[in-house]
N, C-alpha and C positions, 0 to 999 in steps of 0.2 A: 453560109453560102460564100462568104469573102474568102473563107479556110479552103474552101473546095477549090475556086480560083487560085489560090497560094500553091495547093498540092498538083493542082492541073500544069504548073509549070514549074513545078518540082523544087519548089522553095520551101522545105518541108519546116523552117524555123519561124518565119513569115504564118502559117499555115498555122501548124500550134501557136502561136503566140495570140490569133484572132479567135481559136477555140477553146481556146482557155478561158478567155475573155466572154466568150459566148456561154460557156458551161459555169461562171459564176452569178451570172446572168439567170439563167435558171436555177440552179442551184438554191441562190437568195431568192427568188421568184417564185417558183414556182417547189421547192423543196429538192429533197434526195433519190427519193422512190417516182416521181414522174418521168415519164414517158420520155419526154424531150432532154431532162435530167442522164436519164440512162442512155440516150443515144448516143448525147455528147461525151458522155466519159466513154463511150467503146471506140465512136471516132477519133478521141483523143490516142487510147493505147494503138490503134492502129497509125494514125499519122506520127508518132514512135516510133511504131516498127519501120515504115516505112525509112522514117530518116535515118536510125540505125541501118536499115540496108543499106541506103544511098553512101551512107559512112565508108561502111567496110566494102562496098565498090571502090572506092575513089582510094582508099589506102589499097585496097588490091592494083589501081594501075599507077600509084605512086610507087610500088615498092617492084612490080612486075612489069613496066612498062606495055608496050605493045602484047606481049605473051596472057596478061591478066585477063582470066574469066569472067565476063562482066554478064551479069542474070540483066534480062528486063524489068526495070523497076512498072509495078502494078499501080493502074490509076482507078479509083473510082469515078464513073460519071455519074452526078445528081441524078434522082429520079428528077422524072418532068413532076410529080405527084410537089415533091420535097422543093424543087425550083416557086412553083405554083403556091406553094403556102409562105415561101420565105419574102417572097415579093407582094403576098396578099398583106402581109405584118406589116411589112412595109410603106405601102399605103394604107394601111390603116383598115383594110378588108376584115373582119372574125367571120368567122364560119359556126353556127353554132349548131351544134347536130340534135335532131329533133325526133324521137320516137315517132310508130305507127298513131299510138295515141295522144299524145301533142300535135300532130298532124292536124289530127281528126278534130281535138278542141280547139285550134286554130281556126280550123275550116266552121265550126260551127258559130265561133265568134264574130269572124267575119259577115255569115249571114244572117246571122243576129243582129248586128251591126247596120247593116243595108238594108231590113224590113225597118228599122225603127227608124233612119233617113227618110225612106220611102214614108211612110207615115204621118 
């Protein structure tokens, strides 16, 4: 999330340097092959590319002044999904996803539970 704020105002060094730090993070945590693992290495080549482009803009209107073709640099904005879980970590929220039948032995625990109170 802090990466994403760095790239939102186009500090693309700033930006990798906190998702580097995030992707070692999972990496040691959580391994190679997970999900969160994989995300952060595709954000990372991407916020690369991105600085690469920012590069070779900025050496285009050093070397062409005023005349230089400048592309619009691409930002991504956070999913609300991806905002919502990096502030849930944050506090300290897990979200633990629960089958139809975990559900169900849940639900029956519970009222297993509340007859033997009741009793």
């Amino acid at each position: 999330l802090v990466a994403r704020v760095y790239e939102s105002k186009a500090e693309f060094r700033s930006a990798l340097q906190h998702e580097k730090e995030g992707y070692t993070i999972y990496k040691n945590q959580l391994g190679e092959h997970h999900e969160k693992t994989k995300e952060s290495s595709e954000y990372l080549k991407y916020l690369t590319q991105q600085a690469v482009a920012l590069q070779r803009t900025m050496n285009e209107i050093y070397k062409n002044g005023s005349n230089a073709n400048i592309l619009p640099l691409k930002f991504t904005a956070p999913s609300m999904a991806s905002v919502l879980e990096q502030l849930n970590i944050i506090n300290g929220i897990l979200f633990i996803p629960l089958s139809q039948k975990d559900l169900e032995n849940l639900k029956a625990e519970v009222q297993r539970r509340q007859q033997l109170q009741e009793s």
